[in-house]
C-alpha atoms as a printed R data frame, in Angstrom:
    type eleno elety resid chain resno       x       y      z
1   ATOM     1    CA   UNK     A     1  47.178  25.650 32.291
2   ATOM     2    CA   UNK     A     2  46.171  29.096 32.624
3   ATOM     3    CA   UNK     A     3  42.272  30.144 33.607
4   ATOM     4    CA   UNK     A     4  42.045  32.369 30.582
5   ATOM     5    CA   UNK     A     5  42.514  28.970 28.093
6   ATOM     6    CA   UNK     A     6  40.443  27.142 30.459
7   ATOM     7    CA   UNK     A     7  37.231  29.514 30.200
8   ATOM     8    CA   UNK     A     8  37.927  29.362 26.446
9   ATOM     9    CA   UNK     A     9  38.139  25.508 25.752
10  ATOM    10    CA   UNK     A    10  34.895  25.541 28.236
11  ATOM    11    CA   UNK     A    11  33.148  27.686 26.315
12  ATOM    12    CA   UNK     A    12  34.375  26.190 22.888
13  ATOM    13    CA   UNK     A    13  33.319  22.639 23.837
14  ATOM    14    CA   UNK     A    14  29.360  23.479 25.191
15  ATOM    15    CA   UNK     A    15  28.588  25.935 22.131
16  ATOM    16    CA   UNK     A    16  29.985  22.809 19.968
17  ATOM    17    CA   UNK     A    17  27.842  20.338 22.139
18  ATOM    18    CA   UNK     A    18  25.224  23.067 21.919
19  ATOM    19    CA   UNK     A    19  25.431  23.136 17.933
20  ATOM    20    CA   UNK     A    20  25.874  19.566 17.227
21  ATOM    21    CA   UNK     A    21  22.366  19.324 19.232
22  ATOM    22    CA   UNK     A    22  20.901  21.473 17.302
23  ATOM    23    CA   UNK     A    23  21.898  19.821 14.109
24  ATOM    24    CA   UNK     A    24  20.634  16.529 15.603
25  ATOM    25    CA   UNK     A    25  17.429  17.829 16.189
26  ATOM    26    CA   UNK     A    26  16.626  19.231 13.271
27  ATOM    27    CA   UNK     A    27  18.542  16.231 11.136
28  ATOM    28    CA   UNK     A    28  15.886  13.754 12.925
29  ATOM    29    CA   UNK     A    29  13.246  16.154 13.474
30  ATOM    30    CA   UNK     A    30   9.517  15.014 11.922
31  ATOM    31    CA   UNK     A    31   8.414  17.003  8.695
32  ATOM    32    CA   UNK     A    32   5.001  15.366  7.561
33  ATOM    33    CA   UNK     A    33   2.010  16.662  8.296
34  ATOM    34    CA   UNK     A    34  -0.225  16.066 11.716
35  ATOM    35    CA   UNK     A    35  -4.195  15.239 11.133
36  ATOM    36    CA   UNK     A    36  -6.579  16.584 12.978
37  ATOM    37    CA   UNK     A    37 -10.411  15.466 12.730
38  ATOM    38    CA   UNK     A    38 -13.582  16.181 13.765
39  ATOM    39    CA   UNK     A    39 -16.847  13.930 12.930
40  ATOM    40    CA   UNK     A    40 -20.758  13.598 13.394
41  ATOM    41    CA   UNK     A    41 -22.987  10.687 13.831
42  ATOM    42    CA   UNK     A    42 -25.917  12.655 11.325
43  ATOM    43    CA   UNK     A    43 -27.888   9.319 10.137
44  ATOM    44    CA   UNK     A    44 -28.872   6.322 11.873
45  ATOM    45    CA   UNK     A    45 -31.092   4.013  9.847
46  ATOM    46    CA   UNK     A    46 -32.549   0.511 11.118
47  ATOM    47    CA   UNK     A    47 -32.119  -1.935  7.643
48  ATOM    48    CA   UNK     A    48 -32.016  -5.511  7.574
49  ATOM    49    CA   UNK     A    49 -31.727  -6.883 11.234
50  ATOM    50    CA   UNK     A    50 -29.410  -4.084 12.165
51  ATOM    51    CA   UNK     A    51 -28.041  -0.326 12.333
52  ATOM    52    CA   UNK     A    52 -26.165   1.456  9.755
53  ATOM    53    CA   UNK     A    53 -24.078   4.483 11.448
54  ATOM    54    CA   UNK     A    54 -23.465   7.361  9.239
55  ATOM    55    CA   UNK     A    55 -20.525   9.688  9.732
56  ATOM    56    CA   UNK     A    56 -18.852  12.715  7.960
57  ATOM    57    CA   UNK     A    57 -15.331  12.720  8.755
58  ATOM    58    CA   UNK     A    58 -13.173  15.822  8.595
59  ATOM    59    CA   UNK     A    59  -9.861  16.201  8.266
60  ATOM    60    CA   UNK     A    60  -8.894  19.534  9.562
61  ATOM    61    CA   UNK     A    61  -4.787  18.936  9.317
62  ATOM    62    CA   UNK     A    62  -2.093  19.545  7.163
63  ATOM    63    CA   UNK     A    63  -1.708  15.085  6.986
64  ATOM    64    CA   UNK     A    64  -3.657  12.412  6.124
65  ATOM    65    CA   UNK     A    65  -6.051  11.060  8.663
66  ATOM    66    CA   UNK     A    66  -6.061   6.927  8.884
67  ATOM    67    CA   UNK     A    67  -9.304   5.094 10.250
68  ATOM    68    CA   UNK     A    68  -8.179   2.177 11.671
69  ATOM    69    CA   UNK     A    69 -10.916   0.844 13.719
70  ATOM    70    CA   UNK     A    70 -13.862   1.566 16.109
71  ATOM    71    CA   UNK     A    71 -14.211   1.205 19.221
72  ATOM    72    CA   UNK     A    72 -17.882   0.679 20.648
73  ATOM    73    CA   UNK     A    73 -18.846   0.997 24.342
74  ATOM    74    CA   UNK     A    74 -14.664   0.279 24.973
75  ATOM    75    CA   UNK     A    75 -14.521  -2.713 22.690
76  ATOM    76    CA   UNK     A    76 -12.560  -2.934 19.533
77  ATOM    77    CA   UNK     A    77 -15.327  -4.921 16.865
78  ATOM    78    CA   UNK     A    78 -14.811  -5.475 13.405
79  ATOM    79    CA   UNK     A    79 -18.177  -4.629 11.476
80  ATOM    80    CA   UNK     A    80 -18.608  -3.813  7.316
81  ATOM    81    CA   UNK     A    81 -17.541  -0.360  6.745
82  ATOM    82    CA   UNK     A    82 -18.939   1.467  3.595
83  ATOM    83    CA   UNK     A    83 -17.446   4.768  1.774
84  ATOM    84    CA   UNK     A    84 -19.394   7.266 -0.154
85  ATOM    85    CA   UNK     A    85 -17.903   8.124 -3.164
86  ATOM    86    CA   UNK     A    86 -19.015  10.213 -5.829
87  ATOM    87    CA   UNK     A    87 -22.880   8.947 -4.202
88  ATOM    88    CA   UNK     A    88 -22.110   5.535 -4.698
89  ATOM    89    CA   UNK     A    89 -21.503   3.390 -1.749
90  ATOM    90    CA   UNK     A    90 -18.805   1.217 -1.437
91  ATOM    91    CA   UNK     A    91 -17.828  -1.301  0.575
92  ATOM    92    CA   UNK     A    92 -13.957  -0.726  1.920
93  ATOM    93    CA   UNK     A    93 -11.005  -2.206  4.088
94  ATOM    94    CA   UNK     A    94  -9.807  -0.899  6.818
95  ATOM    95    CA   UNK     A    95  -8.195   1.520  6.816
96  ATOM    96    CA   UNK     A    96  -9.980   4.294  5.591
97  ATOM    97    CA   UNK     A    97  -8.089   7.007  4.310
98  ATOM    98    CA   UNK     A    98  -9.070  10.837  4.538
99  ATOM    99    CA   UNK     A    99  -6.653  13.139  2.863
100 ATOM   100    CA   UNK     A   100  -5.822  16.293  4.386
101 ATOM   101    CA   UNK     A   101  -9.133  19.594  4.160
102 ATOM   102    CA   UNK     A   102 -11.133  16.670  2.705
103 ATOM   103    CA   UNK     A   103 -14.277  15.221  4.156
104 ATOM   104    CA   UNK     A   104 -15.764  11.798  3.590
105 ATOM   105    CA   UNK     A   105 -18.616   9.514  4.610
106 ATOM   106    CA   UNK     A   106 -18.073   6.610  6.462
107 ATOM   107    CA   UNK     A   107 -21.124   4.012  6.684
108 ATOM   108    CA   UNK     A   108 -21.083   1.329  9.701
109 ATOM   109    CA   UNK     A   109 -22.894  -1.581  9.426
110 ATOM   110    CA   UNK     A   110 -23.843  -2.614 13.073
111 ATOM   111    CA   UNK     A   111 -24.977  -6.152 13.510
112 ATOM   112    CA   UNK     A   112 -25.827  -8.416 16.263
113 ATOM   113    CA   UNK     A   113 -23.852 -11.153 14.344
114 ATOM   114    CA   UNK     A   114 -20.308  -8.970 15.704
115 ATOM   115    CA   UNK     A   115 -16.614 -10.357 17.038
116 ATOM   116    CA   UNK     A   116 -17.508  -8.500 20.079
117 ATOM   117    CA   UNK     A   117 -20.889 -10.661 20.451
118 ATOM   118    CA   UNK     A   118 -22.617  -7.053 20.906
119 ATOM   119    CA   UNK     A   119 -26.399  -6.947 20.596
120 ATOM   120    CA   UNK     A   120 -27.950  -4.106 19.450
121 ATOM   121    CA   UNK     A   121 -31.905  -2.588 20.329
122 ATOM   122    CA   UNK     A   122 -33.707   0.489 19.484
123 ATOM   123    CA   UNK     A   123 -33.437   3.033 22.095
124 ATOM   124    CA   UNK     A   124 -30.031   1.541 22.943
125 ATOM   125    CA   UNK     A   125 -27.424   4.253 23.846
126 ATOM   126    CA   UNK     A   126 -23.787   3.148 22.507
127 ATOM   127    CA   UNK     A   127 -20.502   4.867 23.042
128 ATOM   128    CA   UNK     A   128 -18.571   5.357 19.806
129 ATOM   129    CA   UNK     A   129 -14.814   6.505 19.519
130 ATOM   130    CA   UNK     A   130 -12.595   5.855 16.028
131 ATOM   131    CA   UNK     A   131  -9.246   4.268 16.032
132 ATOM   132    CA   UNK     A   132  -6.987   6.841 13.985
133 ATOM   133    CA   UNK     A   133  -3.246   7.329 13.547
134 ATOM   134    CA   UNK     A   134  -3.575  10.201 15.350
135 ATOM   135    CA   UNK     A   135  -3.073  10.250 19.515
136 ATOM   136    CA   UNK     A   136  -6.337  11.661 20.023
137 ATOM   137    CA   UNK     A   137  -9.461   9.379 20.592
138 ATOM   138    CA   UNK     A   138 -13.083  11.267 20.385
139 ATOM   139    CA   UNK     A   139 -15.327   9.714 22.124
140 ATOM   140    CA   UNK     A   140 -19.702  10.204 21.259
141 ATOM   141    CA   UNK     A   141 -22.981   9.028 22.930
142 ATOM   142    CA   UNK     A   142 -25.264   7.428 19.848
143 ATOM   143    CA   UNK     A   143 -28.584   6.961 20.109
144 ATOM   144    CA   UNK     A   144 -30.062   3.823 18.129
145 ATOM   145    CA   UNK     A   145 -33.624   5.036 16.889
């Protein structure tokens, strides 16, 4: 076989392999949007043998932004979680949903009666991060008045 041909079928087979990668990639490649969030602890209130944690969540990405859970002082607890919605507040499920350049407010109930057998006392400085679908975990020092 002659160099020339050699070069040639070389040359043919990696811009094929290079092209067929290139198709894969973009075949398989994700197209939905990525959230990207932000939030403030602005209200804490002491009602009823507890804490109520008040937060504006906002979604700053092009997808929807999924509160799964919360994590406080590096447990996972399960407490009531409240939505404002049109100034009525709800109760919800988890998750909470925030759609993409929206903002909502997200009420947690904090009681001493928790799955995490947490106690909580004014003056009490708790560490608060949100379980999201996104790989990014903010973490913020809370007061409790």
């Amino acid at each position: 076989m002659n160099k020339a041909l050699t070069v040639t079928l070389l040359s043919l087979t990696s811009l094929f392999a290079l092209l067929v990668g290139l198709w894969y990639s973009n075949v398989f490649a994700y197209t939905g949007g990525f959230p990207s969030y932000d939030y403030r602890v602005y209200v804490i209130t002491k009602r009823d043998g507890g804490f109520y944690l008040s937060l504006i969540v906002r979604n700053k990405g092009s997808g929807d932004l999924e509160i799964h859970g919360y994590y406080l002082n590096g447990l996972k607890c399960s407490f009531k979680t409240y939505v404002v919605e049109d100034d009525i507040i709800v109760e919800k499920e988890l998750p909470i949903t925030v759609p993409a350049g929206e903002t909502r407010e997200v009420l947690i109930a904090l009681r001493n009666d928790n799955d995490c057998n947490l106690g909580f006392t004014s003056g009490q400085i708790i560490e608060l991060a949100l379980e999201t679908n996104t790989p990014v975990q903010y973490r913020t020092l809370v007061t409790l008045p």
